[in-house]
mmCIF file as Biopython writes it, N, C-alpha, C and O atoms, coordinates in Angstrom:
data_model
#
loop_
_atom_site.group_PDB
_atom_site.id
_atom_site.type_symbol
_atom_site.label_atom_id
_atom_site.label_alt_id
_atom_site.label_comp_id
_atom_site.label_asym_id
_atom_site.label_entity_id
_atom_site.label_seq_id
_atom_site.pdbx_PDB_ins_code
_atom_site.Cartn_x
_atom_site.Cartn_y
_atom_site.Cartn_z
_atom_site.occupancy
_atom_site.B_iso_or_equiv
_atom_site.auth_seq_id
_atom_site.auth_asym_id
_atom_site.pdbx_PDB_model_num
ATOM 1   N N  . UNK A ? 1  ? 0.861   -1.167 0.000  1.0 0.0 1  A 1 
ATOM 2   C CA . UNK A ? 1  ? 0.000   0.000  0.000  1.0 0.0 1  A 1 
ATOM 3   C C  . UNK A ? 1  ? 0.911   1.235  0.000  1.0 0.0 1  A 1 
ATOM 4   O O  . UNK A ? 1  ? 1.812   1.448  0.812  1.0 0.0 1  A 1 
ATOM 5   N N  . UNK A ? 2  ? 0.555   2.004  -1.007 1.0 0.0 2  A 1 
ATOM 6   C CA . UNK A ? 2  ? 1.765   3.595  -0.647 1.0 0.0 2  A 1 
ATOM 7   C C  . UNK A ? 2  ? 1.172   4.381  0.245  1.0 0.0 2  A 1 
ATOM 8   O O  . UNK A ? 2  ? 0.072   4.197  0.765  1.0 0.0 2  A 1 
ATOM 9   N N  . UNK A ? 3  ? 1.957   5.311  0.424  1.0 0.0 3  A 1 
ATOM 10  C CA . UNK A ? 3  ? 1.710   6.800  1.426  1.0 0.0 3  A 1 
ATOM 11  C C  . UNK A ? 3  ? 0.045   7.561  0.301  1.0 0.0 3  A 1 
ATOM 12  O O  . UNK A ? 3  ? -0.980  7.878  0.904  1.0 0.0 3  A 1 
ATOM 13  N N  . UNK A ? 4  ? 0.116   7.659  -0.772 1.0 0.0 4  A 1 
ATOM 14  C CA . UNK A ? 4  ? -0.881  8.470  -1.262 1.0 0.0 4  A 1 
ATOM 15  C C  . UNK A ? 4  ? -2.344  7.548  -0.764 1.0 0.0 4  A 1 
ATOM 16  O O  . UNK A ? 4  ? -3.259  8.239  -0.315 1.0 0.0 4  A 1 
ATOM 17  N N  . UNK A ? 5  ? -2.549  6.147  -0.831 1.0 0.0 5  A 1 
ATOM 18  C CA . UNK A ? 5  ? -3.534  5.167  -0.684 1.0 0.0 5  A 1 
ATOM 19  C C  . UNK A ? 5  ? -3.652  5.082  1.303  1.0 0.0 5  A 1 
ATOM 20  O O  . UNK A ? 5  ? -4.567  4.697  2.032  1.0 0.0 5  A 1 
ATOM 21  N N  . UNK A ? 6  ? -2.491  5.547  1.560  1.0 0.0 6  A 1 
ATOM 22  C CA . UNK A ? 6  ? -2.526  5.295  3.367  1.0 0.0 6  A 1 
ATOM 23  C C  . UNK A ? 6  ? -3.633  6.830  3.648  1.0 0.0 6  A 1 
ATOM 24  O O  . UNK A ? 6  ? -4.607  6.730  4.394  1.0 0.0 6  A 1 
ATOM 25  N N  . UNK A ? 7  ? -3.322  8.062  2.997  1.0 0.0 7  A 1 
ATOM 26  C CA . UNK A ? 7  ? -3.955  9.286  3.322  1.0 0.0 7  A 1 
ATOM 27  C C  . UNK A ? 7  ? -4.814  9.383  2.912  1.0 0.0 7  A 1 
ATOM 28  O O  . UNK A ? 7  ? -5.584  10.235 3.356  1.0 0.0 7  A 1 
ATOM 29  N N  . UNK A ? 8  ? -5.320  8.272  1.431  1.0 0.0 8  A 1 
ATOM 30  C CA . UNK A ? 8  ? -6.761  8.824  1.148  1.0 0.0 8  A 1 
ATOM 31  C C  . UNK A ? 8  ? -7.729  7.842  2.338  1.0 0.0 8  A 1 
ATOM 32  O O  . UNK A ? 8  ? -8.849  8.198  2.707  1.0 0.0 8  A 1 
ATOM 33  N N  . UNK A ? 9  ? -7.094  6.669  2.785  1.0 0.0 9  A 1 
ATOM 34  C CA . UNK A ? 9  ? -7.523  5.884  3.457  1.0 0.0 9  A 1 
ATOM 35  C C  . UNK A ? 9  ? -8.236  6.594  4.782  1.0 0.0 9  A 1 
ATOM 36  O O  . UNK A ? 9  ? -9.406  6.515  5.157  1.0 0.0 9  A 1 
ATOM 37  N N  . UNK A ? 10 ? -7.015  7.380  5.408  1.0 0.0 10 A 1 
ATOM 38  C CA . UNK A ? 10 ? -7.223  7.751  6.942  1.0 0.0 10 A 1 
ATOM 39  C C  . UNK A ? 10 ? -8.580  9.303  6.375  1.0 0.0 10 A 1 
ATOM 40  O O  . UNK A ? 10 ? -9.717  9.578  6.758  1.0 0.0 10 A 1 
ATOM 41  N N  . UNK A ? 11 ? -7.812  9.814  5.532  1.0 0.0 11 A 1 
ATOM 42  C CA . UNK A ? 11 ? -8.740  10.942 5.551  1.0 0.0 11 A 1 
ATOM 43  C C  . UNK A ? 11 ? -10.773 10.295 5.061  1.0 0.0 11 A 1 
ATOM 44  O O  . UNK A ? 11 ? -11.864 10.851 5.184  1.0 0.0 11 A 1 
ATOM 45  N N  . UNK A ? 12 ? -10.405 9.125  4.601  1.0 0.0 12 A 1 
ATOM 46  C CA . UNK A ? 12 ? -11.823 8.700  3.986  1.0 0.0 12 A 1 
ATOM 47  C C  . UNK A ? 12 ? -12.438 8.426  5.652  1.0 0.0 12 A 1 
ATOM 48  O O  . UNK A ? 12 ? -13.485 8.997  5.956  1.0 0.0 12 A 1 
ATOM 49  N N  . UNK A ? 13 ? -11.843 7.670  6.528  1.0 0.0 13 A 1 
ATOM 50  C CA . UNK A ? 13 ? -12.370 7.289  7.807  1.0 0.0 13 A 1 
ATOM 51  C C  . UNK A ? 13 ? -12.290 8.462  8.920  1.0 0.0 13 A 1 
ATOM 52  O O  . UNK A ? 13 ? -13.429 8.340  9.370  1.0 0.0 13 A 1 
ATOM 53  N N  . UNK A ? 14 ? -12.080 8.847  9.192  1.0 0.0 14 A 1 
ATOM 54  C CA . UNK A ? 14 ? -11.869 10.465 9.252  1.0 0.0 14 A 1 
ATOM 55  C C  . UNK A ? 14 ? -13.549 11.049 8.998  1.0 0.0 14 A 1 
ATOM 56  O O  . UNK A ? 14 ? -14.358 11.157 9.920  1.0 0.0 14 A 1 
ATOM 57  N N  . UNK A ? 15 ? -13.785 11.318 7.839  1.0 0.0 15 A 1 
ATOM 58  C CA . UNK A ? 15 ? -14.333 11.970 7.186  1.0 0.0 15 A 1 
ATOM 59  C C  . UNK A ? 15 ? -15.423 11.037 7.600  1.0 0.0 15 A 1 
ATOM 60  O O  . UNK A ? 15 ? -16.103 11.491 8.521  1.0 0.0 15 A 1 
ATOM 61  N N  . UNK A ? 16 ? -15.763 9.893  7.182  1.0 0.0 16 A 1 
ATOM 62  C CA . UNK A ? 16 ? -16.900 9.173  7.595  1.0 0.0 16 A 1 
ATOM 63  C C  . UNK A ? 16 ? -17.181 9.112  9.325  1.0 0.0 16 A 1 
ATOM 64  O O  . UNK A ? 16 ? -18.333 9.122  9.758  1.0 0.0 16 A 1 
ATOM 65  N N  . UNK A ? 17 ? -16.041 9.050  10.187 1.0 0.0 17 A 1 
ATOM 66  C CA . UNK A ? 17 ? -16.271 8.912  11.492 1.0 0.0 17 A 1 
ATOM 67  C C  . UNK A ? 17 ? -17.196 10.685 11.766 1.0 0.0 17 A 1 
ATOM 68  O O  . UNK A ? 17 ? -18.167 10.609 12.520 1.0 0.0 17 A 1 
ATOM 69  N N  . UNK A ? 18 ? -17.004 11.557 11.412 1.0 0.0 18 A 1 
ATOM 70  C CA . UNK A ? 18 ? -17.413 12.790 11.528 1.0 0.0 18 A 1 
ATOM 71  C C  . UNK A ? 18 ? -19.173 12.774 11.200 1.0 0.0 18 A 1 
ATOM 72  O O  . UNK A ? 18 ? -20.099 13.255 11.852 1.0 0.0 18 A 1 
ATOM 73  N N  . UNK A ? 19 ? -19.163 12.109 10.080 1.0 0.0 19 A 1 
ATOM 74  C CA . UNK A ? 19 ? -20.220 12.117 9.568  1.0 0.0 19 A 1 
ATOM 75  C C  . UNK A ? 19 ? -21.262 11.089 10.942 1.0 0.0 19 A 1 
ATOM 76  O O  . UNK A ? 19 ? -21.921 11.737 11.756 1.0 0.0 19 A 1 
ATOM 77  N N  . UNK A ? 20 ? -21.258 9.843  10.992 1.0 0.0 20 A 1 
ATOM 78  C CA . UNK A ? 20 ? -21.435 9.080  12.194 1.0 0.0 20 A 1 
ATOM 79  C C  . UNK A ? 20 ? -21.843 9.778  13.293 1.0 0.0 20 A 1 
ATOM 80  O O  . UNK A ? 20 ? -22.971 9.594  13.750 1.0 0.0 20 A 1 
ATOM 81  N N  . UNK A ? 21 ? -20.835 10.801 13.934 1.0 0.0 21 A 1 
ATOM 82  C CA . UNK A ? 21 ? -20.531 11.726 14.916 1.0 0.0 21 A 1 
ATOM 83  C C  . UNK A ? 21 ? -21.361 12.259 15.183 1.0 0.0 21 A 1 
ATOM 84  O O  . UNK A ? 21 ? -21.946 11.932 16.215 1.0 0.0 21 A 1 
ATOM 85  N N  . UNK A ? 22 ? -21.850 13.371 14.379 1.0 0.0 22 A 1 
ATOM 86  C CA . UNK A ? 22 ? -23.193 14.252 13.902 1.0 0.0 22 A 1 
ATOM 87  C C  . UNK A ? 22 ? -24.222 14.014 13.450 1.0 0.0 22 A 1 
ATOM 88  O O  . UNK A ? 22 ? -25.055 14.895 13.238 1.0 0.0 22 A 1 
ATOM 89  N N  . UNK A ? 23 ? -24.521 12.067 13.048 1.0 0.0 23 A 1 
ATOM 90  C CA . UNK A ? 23 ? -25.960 11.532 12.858 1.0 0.0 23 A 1 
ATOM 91  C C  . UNK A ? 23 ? -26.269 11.280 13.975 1.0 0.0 23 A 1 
ATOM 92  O O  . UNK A ? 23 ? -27.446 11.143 14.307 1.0 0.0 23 A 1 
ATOM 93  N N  . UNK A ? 24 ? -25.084 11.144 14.937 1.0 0.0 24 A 1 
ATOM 94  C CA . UNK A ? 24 ? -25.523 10.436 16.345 1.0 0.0 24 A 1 
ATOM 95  C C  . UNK A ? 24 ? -25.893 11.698 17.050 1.0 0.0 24 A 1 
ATOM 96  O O  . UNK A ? 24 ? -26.801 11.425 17.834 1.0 0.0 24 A 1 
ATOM 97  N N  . UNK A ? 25 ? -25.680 12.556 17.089 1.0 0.0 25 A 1 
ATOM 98  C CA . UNK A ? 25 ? -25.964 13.985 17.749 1.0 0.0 25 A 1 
ATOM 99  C C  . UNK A ? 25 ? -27.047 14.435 17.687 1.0 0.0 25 A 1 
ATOM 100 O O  . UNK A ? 25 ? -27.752 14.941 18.560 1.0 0.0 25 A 1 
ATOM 101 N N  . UNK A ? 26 ? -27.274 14.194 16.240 1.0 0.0 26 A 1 
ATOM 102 C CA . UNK A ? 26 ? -28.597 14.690 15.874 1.0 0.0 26 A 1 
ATOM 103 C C  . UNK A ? 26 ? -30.176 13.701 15.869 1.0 0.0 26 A 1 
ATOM 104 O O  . UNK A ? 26 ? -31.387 13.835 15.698 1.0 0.0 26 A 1 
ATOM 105 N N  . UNK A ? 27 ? -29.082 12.626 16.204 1.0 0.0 27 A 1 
ATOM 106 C CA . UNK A ? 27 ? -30.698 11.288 16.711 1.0 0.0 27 A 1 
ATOM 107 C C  . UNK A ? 27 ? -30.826 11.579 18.498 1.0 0.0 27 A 1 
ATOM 108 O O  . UNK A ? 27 ? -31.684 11.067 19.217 1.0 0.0 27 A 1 
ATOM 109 N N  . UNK A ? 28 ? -30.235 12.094 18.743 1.0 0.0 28 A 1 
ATOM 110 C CA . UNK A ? 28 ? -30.282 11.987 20.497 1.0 0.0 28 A 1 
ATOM 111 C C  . UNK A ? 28 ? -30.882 13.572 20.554 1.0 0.0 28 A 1 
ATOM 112 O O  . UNK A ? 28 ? -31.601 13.919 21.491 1.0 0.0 28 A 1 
ATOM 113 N N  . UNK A ? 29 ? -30.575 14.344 19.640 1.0 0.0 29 A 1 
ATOM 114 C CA . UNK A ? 29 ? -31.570 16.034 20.114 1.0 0.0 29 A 1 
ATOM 115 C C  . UNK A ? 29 ? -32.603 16.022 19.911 1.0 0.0 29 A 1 
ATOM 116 O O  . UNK A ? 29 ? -33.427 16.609 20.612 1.0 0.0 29 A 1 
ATOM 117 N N  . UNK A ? 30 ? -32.999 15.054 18.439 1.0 0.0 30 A 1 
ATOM 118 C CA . UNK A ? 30 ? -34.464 15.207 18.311 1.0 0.0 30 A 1 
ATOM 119 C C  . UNK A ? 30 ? -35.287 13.980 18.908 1.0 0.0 30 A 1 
ATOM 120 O O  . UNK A ? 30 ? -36.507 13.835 18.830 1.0 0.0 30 A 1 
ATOM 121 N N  . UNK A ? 31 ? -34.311 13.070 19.561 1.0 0.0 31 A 1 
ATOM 122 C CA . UNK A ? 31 ? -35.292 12.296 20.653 1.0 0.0 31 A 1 
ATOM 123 C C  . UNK A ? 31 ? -35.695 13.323 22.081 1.0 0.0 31 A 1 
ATOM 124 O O  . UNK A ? 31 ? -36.819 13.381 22.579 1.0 0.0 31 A 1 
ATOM 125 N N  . UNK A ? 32 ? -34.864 13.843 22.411 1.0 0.0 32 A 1 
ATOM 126 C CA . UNK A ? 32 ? -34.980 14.885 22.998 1.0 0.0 32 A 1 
ATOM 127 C C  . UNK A ? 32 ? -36.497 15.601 23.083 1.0 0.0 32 A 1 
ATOM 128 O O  . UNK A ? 32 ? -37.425 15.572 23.891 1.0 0.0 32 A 1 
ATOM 129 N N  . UNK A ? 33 ? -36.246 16.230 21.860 1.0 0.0 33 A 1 
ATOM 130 C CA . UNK A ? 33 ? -37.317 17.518 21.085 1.0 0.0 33 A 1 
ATOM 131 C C  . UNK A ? 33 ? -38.911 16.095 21.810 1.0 0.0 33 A 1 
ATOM 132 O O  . UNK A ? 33 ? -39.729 16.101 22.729 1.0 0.0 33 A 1 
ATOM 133 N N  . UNK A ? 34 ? -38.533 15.155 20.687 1.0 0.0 34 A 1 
ATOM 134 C CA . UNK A ? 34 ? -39.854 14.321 20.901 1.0 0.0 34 A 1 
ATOM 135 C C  . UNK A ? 34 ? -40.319 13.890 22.184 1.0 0.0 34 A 1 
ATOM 136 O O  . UNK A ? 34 ? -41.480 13.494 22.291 1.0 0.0 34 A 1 
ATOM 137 N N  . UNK A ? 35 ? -39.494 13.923 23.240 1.0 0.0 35 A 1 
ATOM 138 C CA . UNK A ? 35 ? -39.442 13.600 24.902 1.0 0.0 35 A 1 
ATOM 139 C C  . UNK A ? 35 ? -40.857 14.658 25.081 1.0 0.0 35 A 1 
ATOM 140 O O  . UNK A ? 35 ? -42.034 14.396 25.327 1.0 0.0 35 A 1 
ATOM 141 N N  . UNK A ? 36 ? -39.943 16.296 24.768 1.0 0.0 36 A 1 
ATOM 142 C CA . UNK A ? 36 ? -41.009 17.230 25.422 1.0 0.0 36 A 1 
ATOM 143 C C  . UNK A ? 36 ? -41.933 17.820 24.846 1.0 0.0 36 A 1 
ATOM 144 O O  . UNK A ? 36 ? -42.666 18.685 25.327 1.0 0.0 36 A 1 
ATOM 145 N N  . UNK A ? 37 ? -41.948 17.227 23.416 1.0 0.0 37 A 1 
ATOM 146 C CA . UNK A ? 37 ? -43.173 17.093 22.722 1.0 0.0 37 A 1 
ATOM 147 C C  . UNK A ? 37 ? -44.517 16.372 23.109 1.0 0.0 37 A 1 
ATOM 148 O O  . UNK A ? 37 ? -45.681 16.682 22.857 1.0 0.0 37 A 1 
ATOM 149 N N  . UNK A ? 38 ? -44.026 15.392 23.748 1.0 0.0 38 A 1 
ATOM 150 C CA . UNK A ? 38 ? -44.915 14.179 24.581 1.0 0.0 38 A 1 
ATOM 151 C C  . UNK A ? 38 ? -45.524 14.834 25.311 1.0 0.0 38 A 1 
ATOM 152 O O  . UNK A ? 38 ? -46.725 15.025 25.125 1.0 0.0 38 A 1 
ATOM 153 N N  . UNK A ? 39 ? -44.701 15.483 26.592 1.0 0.0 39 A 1 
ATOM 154 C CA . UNK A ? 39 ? -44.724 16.160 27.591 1.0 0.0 39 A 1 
ATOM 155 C C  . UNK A ? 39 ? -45.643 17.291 27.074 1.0 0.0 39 A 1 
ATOM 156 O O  . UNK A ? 39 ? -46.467 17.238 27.986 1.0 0.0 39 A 1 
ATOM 157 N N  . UNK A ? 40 ? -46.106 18.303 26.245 1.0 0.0 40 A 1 
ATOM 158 C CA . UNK A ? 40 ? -46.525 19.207 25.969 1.0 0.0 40 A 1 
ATOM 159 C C  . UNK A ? 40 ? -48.095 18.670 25.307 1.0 0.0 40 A 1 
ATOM 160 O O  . UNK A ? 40 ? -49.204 19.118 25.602 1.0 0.0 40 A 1 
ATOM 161 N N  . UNK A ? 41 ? -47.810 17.732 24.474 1.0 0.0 41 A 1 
ATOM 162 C CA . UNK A ? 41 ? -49.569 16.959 24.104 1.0 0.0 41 A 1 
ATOM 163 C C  . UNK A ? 41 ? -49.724 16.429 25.541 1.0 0.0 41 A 1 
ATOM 164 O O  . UNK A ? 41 ? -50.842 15.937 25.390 1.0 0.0 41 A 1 
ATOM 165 N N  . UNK A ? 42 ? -49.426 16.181 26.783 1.0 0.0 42 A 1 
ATOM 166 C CA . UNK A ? 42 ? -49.920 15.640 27.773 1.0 0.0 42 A 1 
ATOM 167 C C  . UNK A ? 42 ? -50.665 16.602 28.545 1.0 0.0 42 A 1 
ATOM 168 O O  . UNK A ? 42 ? -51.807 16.529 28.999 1.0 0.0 42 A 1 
ATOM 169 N N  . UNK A ? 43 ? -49.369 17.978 28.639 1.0 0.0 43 A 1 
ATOM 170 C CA . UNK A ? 43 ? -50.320 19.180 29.020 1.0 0.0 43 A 1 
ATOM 171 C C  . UNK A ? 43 ? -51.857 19.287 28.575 1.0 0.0 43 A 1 
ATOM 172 O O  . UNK A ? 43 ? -52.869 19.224 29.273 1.0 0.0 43 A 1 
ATOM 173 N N  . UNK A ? 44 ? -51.703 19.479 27.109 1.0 0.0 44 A 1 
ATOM 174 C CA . UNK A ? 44 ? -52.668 19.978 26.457 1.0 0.0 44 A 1 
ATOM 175 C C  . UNK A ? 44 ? -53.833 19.081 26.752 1.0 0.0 44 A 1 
ATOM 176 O O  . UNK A ? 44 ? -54.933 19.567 27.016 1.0 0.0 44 A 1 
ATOM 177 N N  . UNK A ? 45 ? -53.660 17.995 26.722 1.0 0.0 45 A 1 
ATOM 178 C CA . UNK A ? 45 ? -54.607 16.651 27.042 1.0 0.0 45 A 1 
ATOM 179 C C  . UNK A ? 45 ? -55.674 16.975 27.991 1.0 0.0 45 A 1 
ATOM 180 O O  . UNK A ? 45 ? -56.903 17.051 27.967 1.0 0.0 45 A 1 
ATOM 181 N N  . UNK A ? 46 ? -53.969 17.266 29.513 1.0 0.0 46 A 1 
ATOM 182 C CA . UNK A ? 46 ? -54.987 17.824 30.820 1.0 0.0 46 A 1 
ATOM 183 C C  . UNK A ? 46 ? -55.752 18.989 30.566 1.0 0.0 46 A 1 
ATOM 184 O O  . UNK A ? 46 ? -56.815 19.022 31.185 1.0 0.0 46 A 1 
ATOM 185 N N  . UNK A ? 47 ? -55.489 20.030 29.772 1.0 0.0 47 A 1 
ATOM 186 C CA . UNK A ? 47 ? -56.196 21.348 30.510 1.0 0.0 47 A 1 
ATOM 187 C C  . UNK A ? 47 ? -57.552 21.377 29.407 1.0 0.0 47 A 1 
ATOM 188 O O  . UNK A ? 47 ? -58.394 22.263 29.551 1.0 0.0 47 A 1 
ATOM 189 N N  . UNK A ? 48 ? -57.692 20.375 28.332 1.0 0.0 48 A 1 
ATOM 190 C CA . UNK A ? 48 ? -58.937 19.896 27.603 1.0 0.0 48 A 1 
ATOM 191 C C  . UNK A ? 48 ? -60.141 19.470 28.545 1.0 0.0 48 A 1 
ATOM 192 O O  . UNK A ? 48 ? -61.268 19.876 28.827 1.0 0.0 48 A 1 
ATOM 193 N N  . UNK A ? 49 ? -59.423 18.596 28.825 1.0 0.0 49 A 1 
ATOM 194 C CA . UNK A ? 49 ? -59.986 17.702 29.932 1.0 0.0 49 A 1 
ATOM 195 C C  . UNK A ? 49 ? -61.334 19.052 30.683 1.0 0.0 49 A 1 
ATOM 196 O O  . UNK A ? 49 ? -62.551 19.229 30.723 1.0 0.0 49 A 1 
ATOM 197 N N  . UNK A ? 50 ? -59.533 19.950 31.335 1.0 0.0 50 A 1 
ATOM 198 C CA . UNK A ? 50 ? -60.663 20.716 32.322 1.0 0.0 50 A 1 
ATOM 199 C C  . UNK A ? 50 ? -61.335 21.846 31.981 1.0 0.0 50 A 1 
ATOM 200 O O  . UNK A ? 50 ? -62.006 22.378 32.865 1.0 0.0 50 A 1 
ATOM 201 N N  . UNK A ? 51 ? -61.301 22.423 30.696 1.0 0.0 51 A 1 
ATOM 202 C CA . UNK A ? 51 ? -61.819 23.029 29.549 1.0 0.0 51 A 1 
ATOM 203 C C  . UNK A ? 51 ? -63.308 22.258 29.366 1.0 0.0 51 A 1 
ATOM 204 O O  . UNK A ? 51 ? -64.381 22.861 29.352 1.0 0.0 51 A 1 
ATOM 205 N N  . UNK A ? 52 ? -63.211 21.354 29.280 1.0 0.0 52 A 1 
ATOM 206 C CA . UNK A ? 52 ? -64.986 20.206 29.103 1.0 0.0 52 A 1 
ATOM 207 C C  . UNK A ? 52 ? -65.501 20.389 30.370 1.0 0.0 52 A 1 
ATOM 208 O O  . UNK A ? 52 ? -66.607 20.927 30.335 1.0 0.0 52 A 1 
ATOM 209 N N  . UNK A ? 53 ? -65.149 20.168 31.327 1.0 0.0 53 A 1 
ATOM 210 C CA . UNK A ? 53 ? -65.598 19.807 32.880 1.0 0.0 53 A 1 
ATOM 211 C C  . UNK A ? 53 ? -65.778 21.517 33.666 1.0 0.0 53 A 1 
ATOM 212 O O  . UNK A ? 53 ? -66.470 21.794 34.646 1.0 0.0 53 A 1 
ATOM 213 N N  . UNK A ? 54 ? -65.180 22.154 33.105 1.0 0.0 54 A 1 
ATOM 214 C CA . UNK A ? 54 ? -65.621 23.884 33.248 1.0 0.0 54 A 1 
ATOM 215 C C  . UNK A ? 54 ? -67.088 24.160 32.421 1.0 0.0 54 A 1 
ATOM 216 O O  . UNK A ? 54 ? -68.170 24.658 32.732 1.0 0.0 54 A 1 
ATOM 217 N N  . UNK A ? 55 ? -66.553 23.600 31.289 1.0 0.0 55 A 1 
ATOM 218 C CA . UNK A ? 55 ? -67.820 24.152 30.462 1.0 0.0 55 A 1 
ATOM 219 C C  . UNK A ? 55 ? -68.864 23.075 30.826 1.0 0.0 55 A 1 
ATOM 220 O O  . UNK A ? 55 ? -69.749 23.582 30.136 1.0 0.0 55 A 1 
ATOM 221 N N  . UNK A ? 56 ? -69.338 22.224 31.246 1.0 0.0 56 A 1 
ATOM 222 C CA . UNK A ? 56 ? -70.638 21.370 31.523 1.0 0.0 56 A 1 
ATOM 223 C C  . UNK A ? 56 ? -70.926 22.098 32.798 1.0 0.0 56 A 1 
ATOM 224 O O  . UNK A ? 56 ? -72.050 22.517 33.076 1.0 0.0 56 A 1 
ATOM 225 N N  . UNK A ? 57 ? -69.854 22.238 33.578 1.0 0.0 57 A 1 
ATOM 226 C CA . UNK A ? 57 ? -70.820 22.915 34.917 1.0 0.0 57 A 1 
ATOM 227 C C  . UNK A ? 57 ? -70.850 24.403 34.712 1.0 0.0 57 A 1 
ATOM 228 O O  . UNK A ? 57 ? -71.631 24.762 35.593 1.0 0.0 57 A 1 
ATOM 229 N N  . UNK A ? 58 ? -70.509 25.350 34.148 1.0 0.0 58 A 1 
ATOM 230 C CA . UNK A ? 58 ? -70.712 26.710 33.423 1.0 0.0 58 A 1 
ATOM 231 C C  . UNK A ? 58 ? -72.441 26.835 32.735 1.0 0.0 58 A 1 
ATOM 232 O O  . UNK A ? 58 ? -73.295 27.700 32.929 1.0 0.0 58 A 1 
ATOM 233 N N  . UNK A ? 59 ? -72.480 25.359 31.736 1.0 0.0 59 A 1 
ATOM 234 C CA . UNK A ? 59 ? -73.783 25.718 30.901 1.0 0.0 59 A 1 
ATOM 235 C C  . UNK A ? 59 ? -74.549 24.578 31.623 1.0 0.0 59 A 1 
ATOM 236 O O  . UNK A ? 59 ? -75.367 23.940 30.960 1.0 0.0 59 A 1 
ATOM 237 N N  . UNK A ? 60 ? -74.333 24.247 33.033 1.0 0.0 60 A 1 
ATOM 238 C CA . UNK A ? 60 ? -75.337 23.193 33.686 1.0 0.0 60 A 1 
ATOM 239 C C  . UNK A ? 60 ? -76.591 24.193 34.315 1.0 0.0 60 A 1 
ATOM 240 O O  . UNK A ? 60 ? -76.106 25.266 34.674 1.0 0.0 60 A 1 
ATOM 241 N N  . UNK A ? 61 ? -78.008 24.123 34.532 1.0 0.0 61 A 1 
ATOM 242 C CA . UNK A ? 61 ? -78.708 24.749 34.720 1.0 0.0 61 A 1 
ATOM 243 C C  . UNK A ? 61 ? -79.035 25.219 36.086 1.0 0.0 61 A 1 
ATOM 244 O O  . UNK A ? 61 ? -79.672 26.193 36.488 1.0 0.0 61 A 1 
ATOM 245 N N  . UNK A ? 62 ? -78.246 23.984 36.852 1.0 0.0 62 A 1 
ATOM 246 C CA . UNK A ? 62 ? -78.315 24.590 38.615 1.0 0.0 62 A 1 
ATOM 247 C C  . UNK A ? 62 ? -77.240 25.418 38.701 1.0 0.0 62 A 1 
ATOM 248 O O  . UNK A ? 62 ? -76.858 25.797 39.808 1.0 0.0 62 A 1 
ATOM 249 N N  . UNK A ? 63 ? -76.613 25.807 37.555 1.0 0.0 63 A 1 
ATOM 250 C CA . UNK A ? 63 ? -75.843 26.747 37.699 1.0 0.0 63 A 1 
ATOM 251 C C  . UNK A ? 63 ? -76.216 28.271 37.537 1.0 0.0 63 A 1 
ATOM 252 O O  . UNK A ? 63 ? -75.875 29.114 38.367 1.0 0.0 63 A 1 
ATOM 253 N N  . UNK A ? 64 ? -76.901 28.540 36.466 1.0 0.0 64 A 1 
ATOM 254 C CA . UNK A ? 64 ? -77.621 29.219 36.301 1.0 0.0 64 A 1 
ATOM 255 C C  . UNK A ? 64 ? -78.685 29.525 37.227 1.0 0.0 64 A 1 
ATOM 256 O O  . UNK A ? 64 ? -78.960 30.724 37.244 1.0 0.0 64 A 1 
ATOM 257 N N  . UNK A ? 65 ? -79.389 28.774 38.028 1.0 0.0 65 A 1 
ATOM 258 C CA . UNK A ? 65 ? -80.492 28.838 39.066 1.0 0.0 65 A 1 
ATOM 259 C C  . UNK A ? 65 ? -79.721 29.395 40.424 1.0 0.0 65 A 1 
ATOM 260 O O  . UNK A ? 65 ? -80.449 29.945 41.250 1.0 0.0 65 A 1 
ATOM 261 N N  . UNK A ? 66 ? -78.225 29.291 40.739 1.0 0.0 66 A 1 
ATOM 262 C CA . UNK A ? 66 ? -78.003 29.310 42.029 1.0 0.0 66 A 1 
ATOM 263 C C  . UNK A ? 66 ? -77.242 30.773 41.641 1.0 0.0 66 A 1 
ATOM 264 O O  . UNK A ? 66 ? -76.766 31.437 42.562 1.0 0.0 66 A 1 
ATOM 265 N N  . UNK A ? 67 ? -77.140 31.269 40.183 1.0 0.0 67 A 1 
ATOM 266 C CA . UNK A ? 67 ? -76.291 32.329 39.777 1.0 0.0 67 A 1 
ATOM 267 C C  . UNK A ? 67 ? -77.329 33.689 40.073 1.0 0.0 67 A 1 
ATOM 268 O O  . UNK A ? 67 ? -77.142 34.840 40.467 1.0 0.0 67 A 1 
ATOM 269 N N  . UNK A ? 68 ? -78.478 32.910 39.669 1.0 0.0 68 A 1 
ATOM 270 C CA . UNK A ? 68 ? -80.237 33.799 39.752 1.0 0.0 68 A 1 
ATOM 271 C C  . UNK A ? 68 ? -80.025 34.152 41.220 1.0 0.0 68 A 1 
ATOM 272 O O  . UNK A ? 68 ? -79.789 35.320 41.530 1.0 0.0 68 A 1 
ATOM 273 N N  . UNK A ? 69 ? -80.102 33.175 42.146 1.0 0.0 69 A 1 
ATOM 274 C CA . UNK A ? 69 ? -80.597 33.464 43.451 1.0 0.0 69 A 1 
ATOM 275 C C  . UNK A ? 69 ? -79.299 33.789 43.989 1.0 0.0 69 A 1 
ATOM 276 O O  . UNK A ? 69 ? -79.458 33.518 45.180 1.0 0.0 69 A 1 
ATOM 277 N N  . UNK A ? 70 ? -78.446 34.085 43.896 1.0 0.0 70 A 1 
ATOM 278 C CA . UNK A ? 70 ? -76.778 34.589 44.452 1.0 0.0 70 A 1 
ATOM 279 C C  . UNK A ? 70 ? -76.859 36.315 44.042 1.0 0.0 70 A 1 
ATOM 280 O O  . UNK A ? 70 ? -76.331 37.274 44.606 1.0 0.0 70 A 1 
ATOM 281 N N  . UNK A ? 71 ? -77.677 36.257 42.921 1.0 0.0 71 A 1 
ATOM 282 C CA . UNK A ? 71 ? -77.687 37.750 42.143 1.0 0.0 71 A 1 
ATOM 283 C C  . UNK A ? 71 ? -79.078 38.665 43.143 1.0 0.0 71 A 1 
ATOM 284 O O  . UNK A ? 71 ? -79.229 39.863 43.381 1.0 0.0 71 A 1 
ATOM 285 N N  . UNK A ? 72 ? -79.929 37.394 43.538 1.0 0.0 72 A 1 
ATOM 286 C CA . UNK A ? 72 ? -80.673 38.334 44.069 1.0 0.0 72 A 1 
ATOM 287 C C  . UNK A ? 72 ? -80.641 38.946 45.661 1.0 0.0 72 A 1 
ATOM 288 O O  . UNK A ? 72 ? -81.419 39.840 45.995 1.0 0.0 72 A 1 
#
């Protein structure tokens, strides 16, 4: 093997280890991203939840009846 075939060698692995380097970087940030993505549809999940359960007792009618007699 010569010196010109030894440098294209090291610089080819080199060059590929870099590449490797920065797929791996970039699979672990956007598992990341997707962690608190989870975390953020879970939020949203809960405060739906209590968005429905506000609004049934808001437009429930003993609500309205006890809002009447609180007003008077």
């Amino acid at each position: 093997m010569s010196v010109f075939q030894m440098v294209v060698m090291i610089v080819a692995i080199v060059f590929f280890a870099g590449i490797v380097k920065e797929y791996l970087k970039f699979k672990s940030r956007s598992s990341e991203k997707l962690s608190g993505l989870e975390d953020r549809i879970d939020q949203i999940e809960n405060l739906e939840e209590r968005v429905r359960i506000l609004e049934s007792i808001v437009t429930d009618k003993q609500y309205d009846l006890k809002k009447e007699i609180g007003g008077l």
